[in-house]
VOBA-1610 file (N, C-alpha, C; in pm, whole numbers, padded with zeros to 5 digits, always signed):
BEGIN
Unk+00080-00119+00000Unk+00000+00000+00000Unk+00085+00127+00000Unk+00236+00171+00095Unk+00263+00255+00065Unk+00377+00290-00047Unk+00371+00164-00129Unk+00405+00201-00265Unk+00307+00221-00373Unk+00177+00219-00300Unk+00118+00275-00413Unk+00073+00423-00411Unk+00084+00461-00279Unk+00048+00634-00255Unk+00170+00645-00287Unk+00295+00599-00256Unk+00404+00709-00283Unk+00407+00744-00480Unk+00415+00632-00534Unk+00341+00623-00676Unk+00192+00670-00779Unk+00133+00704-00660Unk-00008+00783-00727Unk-00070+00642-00764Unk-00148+00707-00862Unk-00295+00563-00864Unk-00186+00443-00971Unk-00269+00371-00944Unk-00194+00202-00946Unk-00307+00200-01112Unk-00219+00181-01213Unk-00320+00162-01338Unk-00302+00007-01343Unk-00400-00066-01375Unk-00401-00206-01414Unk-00354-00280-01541Unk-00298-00324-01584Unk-00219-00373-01665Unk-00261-00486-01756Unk-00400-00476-01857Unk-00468-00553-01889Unk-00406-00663-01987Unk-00298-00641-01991Unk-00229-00682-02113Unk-00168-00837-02053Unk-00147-00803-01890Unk-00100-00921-01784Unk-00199-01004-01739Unk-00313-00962-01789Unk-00420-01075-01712Unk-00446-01164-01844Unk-00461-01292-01794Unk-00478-01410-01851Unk-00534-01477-01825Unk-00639-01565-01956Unk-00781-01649-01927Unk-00757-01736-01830Unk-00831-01765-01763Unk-00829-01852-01657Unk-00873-01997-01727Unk-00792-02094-01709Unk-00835-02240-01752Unk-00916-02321-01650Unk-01023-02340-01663Unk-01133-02406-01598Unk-01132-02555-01632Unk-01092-02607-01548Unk-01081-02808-01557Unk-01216-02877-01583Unk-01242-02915-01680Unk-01377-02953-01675Unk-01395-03015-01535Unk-01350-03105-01456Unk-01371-03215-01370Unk-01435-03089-01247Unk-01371-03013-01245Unk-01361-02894-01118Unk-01487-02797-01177Unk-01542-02801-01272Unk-01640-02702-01324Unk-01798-02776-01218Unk-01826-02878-01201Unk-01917-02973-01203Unk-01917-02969-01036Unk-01782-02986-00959Unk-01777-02992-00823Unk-01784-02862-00753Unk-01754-02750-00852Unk-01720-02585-00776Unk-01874-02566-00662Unk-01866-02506-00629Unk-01978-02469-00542Unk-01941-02315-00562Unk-01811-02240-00545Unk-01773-02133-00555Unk-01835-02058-00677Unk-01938-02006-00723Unk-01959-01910-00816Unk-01901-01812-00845Unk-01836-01718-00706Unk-01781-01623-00752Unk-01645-01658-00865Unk-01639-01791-00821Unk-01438-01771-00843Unk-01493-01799-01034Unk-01599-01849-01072Unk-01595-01871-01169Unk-01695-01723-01243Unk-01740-01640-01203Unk-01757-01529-01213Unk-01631-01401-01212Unk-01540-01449-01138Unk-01412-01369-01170Unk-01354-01422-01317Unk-01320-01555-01296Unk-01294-01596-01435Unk-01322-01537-01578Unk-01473-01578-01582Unk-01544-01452-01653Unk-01500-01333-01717Unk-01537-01299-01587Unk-01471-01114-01601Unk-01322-01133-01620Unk-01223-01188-01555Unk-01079-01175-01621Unk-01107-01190-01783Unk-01152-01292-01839Unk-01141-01357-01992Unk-01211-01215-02074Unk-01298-01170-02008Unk-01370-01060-02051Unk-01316-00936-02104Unk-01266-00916-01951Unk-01164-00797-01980Unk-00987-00843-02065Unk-00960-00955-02067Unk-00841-00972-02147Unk-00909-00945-02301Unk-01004-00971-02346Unk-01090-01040-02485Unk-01096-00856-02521Unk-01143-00788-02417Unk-01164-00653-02455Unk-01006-00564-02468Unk-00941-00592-02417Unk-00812-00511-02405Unk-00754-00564-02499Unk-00712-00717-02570Unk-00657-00780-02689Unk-00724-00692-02812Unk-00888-00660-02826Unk-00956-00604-02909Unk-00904-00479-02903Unk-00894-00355-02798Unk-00844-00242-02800Unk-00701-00237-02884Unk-00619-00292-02788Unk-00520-00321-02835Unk-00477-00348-02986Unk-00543-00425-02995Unk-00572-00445-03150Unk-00608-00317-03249Unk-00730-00246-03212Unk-00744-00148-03317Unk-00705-00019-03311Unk-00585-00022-03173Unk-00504+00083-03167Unk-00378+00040-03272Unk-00357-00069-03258Unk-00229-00122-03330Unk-00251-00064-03483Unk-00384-00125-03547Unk-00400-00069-03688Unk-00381+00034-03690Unk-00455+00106-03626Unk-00432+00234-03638Unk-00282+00311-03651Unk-00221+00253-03587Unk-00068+00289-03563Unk-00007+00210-03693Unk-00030+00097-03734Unk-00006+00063-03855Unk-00002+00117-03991Unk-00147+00141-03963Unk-00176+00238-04074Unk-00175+00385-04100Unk-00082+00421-04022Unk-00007+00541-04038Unk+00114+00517-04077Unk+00157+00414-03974Unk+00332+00365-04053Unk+00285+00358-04183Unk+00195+00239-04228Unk+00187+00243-04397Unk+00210+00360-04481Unk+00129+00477-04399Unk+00136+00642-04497Unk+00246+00664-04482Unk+00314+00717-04356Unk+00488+00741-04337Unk+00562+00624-04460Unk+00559+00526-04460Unk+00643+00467-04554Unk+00601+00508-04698Unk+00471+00505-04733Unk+00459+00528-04867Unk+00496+00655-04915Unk+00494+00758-04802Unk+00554+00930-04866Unk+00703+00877-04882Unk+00756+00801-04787Unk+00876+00812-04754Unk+00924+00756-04912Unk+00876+00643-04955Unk+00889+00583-05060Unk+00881+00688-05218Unk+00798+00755-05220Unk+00748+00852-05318Unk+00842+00958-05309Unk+00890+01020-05183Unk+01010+01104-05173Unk+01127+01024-05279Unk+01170+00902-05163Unk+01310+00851-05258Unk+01259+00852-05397Unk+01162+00776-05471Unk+01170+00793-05614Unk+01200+00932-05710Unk+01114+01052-05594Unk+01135+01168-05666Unk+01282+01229-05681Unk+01309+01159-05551Unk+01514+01228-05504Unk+01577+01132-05604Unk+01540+00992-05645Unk+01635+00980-05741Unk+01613+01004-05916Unk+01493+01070-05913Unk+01453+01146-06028Unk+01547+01255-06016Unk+01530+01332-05953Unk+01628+01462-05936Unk+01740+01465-05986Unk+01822+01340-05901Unk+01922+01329-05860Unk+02005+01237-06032Unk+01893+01186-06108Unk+01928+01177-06224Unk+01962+01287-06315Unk+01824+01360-06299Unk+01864+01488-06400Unk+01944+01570-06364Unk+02009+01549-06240Unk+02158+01636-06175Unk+02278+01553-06238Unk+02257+01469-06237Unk+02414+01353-06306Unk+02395+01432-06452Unk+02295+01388-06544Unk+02206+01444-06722Unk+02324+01596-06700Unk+02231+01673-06595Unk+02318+01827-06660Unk+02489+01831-06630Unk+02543+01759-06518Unk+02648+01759-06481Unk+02754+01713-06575Unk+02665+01572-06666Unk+02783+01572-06791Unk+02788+01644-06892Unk+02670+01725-06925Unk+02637+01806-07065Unk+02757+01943-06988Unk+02739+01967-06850Unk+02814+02112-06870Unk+02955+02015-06889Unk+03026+01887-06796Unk+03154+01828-06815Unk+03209+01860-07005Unk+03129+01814-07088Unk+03120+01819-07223Unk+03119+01939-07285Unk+03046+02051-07200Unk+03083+02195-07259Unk+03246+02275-07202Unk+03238+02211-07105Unk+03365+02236-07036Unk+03469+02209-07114Unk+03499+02100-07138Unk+03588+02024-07222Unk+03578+02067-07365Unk+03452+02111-07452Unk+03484+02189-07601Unk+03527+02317-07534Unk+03506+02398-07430Unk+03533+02511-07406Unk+03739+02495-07394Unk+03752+02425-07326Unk+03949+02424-07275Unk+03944+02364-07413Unk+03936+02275-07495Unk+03958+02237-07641Unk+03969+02404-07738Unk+03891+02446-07738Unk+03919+02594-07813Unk+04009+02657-07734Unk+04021+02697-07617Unk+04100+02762-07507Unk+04219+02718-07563Unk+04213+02594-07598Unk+04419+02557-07646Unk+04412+02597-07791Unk+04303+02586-07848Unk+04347+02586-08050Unk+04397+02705-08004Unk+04314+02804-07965Unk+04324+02961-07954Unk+04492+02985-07882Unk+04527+02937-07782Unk+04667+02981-07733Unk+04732+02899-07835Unk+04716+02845-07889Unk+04843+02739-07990Unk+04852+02851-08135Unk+04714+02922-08182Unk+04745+03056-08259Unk+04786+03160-08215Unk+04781+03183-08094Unk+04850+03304-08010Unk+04978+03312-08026Unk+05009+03170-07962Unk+05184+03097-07972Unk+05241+03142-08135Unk+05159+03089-08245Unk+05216+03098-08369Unk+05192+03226-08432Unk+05136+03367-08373Unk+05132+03471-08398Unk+05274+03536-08302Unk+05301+03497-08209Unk+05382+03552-08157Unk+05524+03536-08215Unk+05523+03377-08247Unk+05654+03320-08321Unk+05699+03383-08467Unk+05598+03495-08540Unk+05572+03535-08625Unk+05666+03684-08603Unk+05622+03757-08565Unk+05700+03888-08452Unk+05794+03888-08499Unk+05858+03976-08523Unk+06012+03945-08520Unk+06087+03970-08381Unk+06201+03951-08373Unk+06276+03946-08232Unk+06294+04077-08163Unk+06318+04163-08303Unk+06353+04316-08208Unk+06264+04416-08228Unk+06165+04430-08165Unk+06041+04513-08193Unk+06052+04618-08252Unk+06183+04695-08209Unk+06259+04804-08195Unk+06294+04859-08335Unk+06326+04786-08373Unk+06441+04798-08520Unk+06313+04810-08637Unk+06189+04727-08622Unk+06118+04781-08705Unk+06031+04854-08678Unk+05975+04907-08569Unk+05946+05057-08519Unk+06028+05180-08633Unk+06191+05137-08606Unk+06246+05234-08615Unk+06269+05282-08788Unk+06251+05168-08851Unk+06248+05153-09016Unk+06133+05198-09046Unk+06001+05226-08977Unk+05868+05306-09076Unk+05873+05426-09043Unk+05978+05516-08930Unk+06024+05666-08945Unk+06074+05695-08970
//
């Protein structure tokens, strides 16, 4: 008792009670009604709390089901995405690469305009005055 005031109210634990097995041989000799009137009521209240229990569970089920199926519909969309992110990532790789491809033709004519020059800038400056 004073673990149950120090604890507040004592909830019952329907989940722990269990049908009572009635011996046929002992059904016939009982004289006790109550004890087979508790019986009863235990099987009663287990039969009702298995049922609760039960259509709390669906319930909780069938929300997991929704949580998984967004969850599911997300990943397909993320690896939709996540495709057409690879798609653009090689088209720019490919523009990249014609882009440094001209970047060199272009310095390789730079190079052969320069090689063109003559050596002393100076000297023909000085021949068109």
């Amino acid at each position: 008792m004073r673990g149950q005031r120090r604890l507040g109210k004592v909830r019952l634990d329907l989940s722990l009670l269990l049908p009572v097995e009635l011996r046929p041989e002992n059904q016939a000799a009982s004289t006790n009604g109550a004890d087979c009137k508790l019986a009863l009521l235990a099987a009663t209240l287990q039969s009702q709390a298995t049922q609760r229990f039960t259509m709390a569970d669906t319930t909780h089920i069938d929300q997991i089901a929704e949580r998984v199926e967004l969850l599911l519909s997300r990943h397909q969309e993320l690896q939709r995405t996540n495709a057409q992110l690879h798609q653009q990532v090689r088209a720019l790789e490919g523009e990249r690469d014609l882009l440094k491809s001209r970047l060199n033709a272009a310095r390789a004519r730079i190079d052969a305009l320069l090689d063109r020059l003559p050596a002393n800038g100076a000297a023909s400056f000085g021949d068109d005055a």
